[in-house]
C-alpha positions as CSV (number, residue, x, y, z in Angstrom):
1,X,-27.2,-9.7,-34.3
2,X,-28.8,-6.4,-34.0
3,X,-26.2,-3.8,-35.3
4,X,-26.4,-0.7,-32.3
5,X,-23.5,2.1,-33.4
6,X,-23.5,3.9,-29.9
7,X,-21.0,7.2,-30.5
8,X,-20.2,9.0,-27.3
9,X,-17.6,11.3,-26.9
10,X,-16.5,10.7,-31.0
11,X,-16.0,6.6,-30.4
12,X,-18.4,3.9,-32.3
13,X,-18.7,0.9,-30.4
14,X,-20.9,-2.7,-31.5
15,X,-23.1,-4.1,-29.1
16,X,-24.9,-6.7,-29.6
17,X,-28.9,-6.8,-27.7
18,X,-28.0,-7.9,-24.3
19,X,-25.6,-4.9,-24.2
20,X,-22.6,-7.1,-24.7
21,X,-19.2,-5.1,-26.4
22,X,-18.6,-7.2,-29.5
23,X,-15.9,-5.1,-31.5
24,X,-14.9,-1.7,-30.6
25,X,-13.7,0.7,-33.3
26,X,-15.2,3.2,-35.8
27,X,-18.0,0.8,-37.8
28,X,-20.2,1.3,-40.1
29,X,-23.1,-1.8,-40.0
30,X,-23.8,-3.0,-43.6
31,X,-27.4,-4.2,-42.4
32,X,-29.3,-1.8,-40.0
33,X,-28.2,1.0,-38.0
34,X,-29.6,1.3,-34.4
35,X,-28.2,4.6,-33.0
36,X,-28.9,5.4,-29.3
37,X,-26.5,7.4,-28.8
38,X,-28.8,10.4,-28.4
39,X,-30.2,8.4,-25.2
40,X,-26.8,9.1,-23.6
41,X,-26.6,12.7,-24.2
42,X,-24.0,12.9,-26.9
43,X,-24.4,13.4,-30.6
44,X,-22.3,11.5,-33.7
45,X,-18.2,11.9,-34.7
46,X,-17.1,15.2,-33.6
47,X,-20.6,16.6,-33.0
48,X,-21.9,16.8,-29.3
49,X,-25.3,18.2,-28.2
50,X,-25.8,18.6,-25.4
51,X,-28.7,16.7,-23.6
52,X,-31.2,19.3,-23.3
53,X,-31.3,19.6,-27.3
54,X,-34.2,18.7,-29.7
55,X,-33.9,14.7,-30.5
56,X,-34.0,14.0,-34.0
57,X,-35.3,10.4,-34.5
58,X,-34.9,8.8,-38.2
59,X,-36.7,5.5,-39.4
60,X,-35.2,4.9,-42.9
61,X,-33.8,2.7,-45.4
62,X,-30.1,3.3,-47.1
63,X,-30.2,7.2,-47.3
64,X,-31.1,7.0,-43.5
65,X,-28.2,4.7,-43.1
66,X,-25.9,6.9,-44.6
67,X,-24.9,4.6,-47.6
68,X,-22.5,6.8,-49.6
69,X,-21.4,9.2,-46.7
70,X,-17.5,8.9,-45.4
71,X,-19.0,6.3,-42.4
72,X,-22.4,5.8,-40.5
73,X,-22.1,8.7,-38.9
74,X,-22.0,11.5,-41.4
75,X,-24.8,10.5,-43.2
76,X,-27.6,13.7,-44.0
77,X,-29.3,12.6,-40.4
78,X,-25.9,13.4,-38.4
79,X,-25.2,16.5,-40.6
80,X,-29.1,17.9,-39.9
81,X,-28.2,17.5,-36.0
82,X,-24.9,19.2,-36.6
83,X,-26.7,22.0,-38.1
84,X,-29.4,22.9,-36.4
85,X,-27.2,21.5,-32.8
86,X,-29.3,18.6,-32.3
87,X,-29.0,15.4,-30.8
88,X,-30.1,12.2,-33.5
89,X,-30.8,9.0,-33.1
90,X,-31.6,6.7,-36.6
91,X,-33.5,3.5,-37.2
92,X,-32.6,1.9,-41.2
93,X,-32.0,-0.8,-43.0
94,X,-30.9,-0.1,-46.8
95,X,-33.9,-1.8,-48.9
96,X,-36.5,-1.4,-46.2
97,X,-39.7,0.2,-47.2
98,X,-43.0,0.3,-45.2
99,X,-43.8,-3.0,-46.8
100,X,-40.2,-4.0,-47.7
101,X,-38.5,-5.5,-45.3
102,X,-34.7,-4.8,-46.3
103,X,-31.2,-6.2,-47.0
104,X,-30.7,-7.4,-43.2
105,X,-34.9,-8.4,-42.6
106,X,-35.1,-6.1,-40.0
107,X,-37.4,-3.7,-41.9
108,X,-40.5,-2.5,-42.9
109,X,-40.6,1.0,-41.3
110,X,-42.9,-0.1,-38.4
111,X,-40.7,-2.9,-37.1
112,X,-37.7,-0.4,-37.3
113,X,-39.5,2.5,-35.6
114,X,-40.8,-0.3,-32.6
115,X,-36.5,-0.6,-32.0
116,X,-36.2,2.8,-31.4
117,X,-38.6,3.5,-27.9
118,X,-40.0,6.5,-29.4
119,X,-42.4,6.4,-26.4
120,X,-39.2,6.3,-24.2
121,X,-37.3,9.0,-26.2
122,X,-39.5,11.5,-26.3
123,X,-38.1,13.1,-29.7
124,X,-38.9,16.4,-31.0
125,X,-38.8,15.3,-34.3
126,X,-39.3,12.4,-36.2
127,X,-38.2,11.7,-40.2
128,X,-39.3,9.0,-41.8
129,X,-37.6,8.5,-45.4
130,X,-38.4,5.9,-47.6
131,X,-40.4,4.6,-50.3
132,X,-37.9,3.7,-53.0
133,X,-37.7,0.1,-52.0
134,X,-41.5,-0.6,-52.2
135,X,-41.8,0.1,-56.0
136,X,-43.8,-2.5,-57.6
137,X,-45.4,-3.7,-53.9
138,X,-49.7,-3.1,-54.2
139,X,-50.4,0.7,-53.5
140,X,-53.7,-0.2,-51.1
141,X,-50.3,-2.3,-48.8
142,X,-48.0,0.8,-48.9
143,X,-50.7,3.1,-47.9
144,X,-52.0,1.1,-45.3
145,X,-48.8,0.6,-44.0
146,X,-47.7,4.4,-44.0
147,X,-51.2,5.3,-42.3
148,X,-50.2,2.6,-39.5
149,X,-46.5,3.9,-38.6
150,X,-47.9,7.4,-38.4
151,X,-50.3,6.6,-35.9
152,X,-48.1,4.4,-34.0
153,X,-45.2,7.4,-34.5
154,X,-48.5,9.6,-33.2
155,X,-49.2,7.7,-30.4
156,X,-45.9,7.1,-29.1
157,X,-44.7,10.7,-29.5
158,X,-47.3,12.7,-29.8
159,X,-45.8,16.2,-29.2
160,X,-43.4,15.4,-32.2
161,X,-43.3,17.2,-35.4
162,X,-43.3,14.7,-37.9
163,X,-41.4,14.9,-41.6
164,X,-41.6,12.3,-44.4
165,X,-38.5,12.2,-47.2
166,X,-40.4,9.9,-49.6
167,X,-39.5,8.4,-53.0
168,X,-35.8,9.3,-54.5
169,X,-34.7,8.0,-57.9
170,X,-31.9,6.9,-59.8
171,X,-29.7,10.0,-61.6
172,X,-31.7,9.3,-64.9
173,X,-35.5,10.0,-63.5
174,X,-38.3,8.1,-62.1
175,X,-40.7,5.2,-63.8
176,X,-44.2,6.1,-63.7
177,X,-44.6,3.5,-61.4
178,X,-42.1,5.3,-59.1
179,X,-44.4,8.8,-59.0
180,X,-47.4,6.7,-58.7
181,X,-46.1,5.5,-55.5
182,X,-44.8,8.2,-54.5
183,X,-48.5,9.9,-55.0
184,X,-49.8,7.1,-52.8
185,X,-47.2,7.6,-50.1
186,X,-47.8,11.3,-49.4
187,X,-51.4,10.8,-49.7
188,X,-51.8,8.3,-46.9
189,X,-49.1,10.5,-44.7
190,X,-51.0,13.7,-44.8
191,X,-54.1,12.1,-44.5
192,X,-52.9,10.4,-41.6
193,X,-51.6,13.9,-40.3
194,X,-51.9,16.8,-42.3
195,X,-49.5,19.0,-40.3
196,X,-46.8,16.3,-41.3
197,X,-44.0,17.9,-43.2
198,X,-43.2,16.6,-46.3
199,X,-39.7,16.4,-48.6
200,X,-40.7,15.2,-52.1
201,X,-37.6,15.1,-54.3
202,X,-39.1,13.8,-57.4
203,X,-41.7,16.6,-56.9
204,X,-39.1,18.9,-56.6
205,X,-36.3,17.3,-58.4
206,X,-33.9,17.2,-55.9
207,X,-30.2,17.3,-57.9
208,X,-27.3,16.6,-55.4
209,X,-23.7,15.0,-55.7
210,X,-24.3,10.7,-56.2
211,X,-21.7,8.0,-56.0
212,X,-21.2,5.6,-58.8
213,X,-24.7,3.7,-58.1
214,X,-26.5,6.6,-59.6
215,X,-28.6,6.3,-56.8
216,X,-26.9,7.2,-53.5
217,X,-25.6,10.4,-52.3
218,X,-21.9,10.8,-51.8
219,X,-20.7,12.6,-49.0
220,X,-21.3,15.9,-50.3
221,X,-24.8,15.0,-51.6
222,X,-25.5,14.0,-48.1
223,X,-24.8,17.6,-46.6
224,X,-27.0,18.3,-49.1
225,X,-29.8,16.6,-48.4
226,X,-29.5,17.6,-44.8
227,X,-29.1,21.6,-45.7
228,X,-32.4,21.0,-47.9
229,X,-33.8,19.3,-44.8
230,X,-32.9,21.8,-42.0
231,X,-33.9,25.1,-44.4
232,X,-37.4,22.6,-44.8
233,X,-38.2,22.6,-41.4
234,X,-37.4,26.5,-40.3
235,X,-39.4,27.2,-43.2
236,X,-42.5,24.8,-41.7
237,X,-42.2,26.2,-38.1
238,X,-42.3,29.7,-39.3
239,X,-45.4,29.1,-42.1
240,X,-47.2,26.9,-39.1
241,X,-46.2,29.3,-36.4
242,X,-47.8,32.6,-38.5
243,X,-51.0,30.6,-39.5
244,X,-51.3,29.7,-36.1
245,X,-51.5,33.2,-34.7
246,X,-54.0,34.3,-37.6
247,X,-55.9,31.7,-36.5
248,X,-55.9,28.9,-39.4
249,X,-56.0,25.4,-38.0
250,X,-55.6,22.1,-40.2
251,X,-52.5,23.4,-41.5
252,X,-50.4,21.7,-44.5
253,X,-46.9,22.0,-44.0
């Protein structure tokens, strides 16, 4: 069974695919999160956008899922739409990758972003965040694989901005391997699409709050990431926004 958290009006509900209600209370799926509640117009927990809002969509692995946060729904892609007042959707299962196919197989990346309908949601903005789970997988399969979800994510939404979180690391720093892949990641993304907005946090050593794993964020660590995120992207629209009027094209957010 598919895990779908649908939140409207602050109540999680589990459906299984054929729309069925299986358990209703507050969950939090240990596998892979499928969250359409943007669909319907209303927003995670105590959040509610209202329809006409941006849609964030998130394809991810555990940080997507919100692993560490107080419950699926206040992981950094909830906080981002509470924020900036948008609705979100997210797509992840914890150890997927773009090669990976994570802890409940319903990973890579590609296979979680076909779940979501992007060509049916219509999202303003599309995250994908991964990486850390396809250490020691070839480069050449990685890249491929990030060069195919960005043209699928470009043909099925192609008015979309589109922002890639790659490769986090445990508390204690990154292998060499782990930077090398996270090289080949961004590489393939921006040749792919070079307006595609990109959140490195080896690059720029990300330090936020963890839970005991060393690796996760804890609930503070995800509002965080999400603050880091949001101040990202208003910094993005206004560089790409001024180059555009002076006329630059090609631009690398």
């Amino acid at each position: 069974m598919i895990a779908v958290a649908v939140s409207t009006l602050g109540a999680a509900l589990m459906i299984d695919p054929a729309g069925v209600l299986v358990e209703g209370s507050a969950v939090q799926p240990k596998c892979v999160v499928v969250d359409r509640s943007a669909a319907l117009g209303a927003a995670a927990g105590s959040h509610r956008a209202p329809a006409g809002m941006p849609l964030l969509a998130v394809i991810g692995a555990s940080f997507a899922a919100g692993v560490g946060s107080d419950g699926p729904h206040e992981g950094w892609p909830y906080q981002v739409g509470r924020i900036e007042g948008w609705r979100v959707v997210v797509s992840a299962d914890p150890g997927a990758g773009f090669v990976n196919p994570g802890i409940g197989h319903h990973g890579p990346f590609s296979r979680l972003a076909g779940r979501l309908g992007l060509a049916r949601l219509n999202p303003s903005i599309v995250i994908v965040q991964g990486g850390y789970n396809d250490v020691g997988r070839p480069p050449a399969a990685v890249a491929a694989q990030v060069t195919a979800l960005v043209d699928t994510i470009r043909r099925s939404a192609p008015r979309a901005r589109l922002g890639l979180i790659s490769v986090f690391s445990l508390r204690a720093g990154p292998t060499r391997t782990a930077v090398a892949l996270d090289h080949t990641i961004i590489g393939a993304a921006r040749r792919a699409d070079p307006s595609v907005v990109v959140f490195d946090p080896l690059a720029e050593h990300w330090v936020f709050p963890r839970i005991a794993d060393n690796l996760h964020p804890s609930p503070a660590g995800h509002v965080w990431i999400a603050t880091r995120i949001a101040q990202g992207l208003r910094t993005s629209t206004v560089r790409s926004t001024t180059q555009a009027a002076a006329g630059h094209t090609g631009v690398q957010s």
